[in-house]
N, C-alpha and C positions, 0 to 999 in steps of 0.2 A: 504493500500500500504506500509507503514511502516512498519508493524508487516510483510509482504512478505518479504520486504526487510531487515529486522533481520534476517528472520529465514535462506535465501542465505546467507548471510556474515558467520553466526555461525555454518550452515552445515559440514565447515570444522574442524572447534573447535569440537564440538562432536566428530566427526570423529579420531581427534586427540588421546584428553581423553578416548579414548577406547582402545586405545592400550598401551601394557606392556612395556612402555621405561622409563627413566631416566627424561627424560623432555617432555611433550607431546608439550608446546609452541615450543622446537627446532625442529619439525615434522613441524610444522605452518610454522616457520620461512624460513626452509631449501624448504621447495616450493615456497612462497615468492620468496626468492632468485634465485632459477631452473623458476620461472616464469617470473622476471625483466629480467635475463641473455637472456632468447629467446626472449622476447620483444625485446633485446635494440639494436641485429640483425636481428629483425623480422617486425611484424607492424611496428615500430620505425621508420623503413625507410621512411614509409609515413609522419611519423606524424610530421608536421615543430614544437614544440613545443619543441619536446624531440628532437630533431634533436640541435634544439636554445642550449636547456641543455645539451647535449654530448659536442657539439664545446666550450661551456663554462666551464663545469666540466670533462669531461672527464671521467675514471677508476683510481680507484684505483688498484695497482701490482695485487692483491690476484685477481681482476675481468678481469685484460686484459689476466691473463693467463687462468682465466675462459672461458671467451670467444672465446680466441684462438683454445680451444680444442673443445668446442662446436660444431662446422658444418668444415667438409671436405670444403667447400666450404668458400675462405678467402673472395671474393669481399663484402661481406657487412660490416664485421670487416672493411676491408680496407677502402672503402668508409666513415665511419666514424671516423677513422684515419685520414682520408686527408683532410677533413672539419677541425676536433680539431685540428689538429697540423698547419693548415692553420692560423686559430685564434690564437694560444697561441703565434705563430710569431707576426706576426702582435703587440700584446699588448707588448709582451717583446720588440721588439724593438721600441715602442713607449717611454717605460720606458727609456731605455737606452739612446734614442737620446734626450731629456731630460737634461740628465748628461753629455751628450757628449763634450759640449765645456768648461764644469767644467776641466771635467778627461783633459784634454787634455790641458788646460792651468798650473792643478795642475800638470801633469806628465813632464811638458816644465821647471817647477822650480827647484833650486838648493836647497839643504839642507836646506842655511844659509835663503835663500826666504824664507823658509818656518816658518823661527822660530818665526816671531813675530804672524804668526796668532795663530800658537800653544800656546804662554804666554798668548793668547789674550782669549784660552778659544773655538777658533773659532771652529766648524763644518769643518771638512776638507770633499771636493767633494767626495772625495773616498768611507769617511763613509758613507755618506747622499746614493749616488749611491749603494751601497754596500744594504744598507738596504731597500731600496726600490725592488730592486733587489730580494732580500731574502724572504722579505713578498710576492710579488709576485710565485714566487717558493713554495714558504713552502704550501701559497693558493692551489698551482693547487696540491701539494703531497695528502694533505688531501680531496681532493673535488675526487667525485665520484658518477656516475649517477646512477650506480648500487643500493650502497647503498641508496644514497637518495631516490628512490622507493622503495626500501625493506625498508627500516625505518619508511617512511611514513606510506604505508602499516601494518607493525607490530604496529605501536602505535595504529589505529585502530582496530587492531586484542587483543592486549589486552585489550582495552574499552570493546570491546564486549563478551572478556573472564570474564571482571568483572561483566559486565551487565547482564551476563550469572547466574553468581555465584550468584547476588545479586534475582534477578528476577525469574529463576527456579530450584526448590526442588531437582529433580532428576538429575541438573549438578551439585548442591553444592555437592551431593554426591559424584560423582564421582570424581567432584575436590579432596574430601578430601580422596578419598581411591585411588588416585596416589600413583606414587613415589618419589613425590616431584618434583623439577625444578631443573633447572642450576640455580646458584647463581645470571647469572648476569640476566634471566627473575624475579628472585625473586624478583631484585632493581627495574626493570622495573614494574610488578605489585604494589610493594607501591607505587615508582612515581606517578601511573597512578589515586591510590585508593582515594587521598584526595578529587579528583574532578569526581569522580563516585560513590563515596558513603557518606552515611552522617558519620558523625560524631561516631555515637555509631556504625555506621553498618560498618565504616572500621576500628573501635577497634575489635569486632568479628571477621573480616576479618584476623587481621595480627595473632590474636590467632591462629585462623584456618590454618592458612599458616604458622606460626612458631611451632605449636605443630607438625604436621607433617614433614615440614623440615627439623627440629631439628633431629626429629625422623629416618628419610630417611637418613642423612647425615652422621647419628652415624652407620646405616646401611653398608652405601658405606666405612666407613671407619674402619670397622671392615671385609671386602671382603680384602680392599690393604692392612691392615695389616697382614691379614692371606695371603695371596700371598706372603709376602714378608719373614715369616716364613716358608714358605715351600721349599725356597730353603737351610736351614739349612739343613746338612745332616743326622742329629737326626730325620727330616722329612719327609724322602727320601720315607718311605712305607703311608705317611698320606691321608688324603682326603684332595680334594684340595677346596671340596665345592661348593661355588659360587664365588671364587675367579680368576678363570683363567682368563676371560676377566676383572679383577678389574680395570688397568691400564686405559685402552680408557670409560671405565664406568666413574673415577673418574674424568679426565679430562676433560670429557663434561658436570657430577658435578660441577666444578667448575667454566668452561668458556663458555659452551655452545658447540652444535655440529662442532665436529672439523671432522665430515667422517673418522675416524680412526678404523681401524678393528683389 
């Protein structure tokens, strides 16, 4: 049942590695993502678990405008809209009233009131209120249901890419005749390597991923640089090569799929 249930998870890793991109993992990842975004107006509605983590985490900008364009159809965005923003009330204003007879005695004082607590070193309400405030805030900016299943999701997706590498002959291959990753799957495969493979077998590993890398990188950046010489006018009759899409090539090089054409 195990060995079943590798070979479903990894179907799509192969799948990946077979085709001619820049990063095969941003293939993995970018369904991932296309697969959280229609859960989290789809099933999702049933599911009271993820429903709990919407009204708690909410979207992040990049996912509420995902999901917005998603489905013609707004009621189920909506409907989990009116839960989260139900919740995030509630908590801020429990925050607030908290502070409230703080602010509200600190804002009744005169200047001169105030100077000995100031000598004294003291915490004024404002600040205390101010910062609680903030954390709270800053929480919900970064918190994200979306991502949190995509992330989840990928960290298991690259165990399995490792497992993969480690375990059979004909993916090492293909791992190694890519074109290499986005830089930030690179970080995320060493991350993942110290605790999927042993010792000698993820010094082989980073070899194997940095001769190649290295290799790919120097590739991609000899495409932007020759792009960027061919708008010299000494260049006007040249060939342009494999440079004309360099720009959205390098970019997902470097950060990963950004859907830029």
């Amino acid at each position: 049942m195990r060995r079943i249930k590798e070979r479903i998870y990894t179907i799509p890793i192969n799948e990946a590695f077979d085709q001619d991109v820049e990063c095969p993992l941003c293939i993995c990842e970018d369904k991932l993502e296309n697969d959280a975004l229609e859960y989290a107006v789809g099933p999702a509605m049933m599911e009271p678990d993820f429903r709990i983590e919407t009204n708690k985490n909410g979207f992040c900008k990049n996912h509420f405008a995902r999901l917005y364009a998603l489905k013609q159809e707004k009621l189920p965005l909506a409907l989990v809209i009116d839960t989260h923003l139900n919740e995030q009330i509630k908590e801020i204003e429990t925050i607030f009233n908290k502070h409230r007879s703080e602010l509200k005695a600190l804002s009744s004082k005169g200047v001169l009131e105030a100077i000995p607590d100031r000598i004294k070193g003291k915490s004024n309400s404002a600040a205390k209120a101010a910062a609680k405030l903030i954390d709270k805030l800053r929480e919900l900016k970064n918190s994200c249901s979306v991502c949190n299943k995509m992330n989840n999701n990928m960290d298991k997706l690259i165990e399995n890419t490792l497992y993969l590498y480690d375990k059979e002959p004909e993916f090492k291959k293909k791992f190694q005749n890519t074109k290499g990753f986005c830089l930030k799957h690179v970080k995320d495969m060493i991350d993942k390597s110290g605790k999927a493979l042993s010792p000698e077998k993820q010094a082989q590993f980073l070899i194997d991923l940095f001769d190649l890398e290295i290799k790919e990188l120097k590739r991609i950046n000899e495409d932007i640089h020759h792009f960027t010489l061919m708008f010299d006018y000494r260049n006007a009759e040249s060939d342009w090569k494999n440079s004309r899409d360099a720009v959205p090539r390098s970019i997902e090089k470097i950060c990963g799929s950004s859907n830029l054409k």
